[in-house]
N, C-alpha and C positions, 0 to 999 in steps of 0.2 A: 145236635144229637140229643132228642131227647129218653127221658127214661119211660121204657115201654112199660112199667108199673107205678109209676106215677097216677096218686090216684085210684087206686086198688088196693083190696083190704088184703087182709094177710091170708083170709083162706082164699081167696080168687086167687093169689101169687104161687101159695101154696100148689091149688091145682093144677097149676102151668109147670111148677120147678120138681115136683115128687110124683112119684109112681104110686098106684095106691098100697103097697107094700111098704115104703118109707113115709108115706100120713100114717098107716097104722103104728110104726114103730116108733116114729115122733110122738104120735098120742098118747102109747104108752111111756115111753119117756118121761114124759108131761106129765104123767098122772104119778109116776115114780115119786119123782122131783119135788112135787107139790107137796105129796105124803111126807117125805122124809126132814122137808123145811117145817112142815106142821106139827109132826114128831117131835124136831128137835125144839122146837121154840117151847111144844108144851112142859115138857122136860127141864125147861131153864137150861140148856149148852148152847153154849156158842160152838161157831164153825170151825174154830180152832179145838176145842174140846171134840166135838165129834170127828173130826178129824185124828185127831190122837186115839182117838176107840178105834178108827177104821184102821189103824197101823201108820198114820202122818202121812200118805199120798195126797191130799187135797192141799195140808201145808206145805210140800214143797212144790205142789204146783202154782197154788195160787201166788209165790211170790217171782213167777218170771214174767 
């Protein structure tokens, strides 16, 4: 049984698993994401710190 993506890149996968409503909405995601790590590091916070600005939803998530 092998893996039918084996050997394909992540946008080939990509176009096989998502409709292009959900590539769009990943990409935005991704561009979210990107910004707000780049925000926060310029900043000097850590992810616990930004997380206690956002009201502590990241900290109780990222500990399960």
């Amino acid at each position: 049984m092998g893996n039918k993506y084996a050997g394909k890149t992540w946008d080939e996968v990509r176009e096989t698993l998502l409709t292009p409503e959900e590539r769009k909405e990943s990409e935005t995601q991704a561009i979210l994401i990107s910004k707000i790590i780049e925000l926060r590091t310029e900043k000097g916070l850590t992810k616990r710190q930004l997380s206690e600005m956002a009201g502590g939803a990241a900290t109780r998530y990222s500990k399960a």
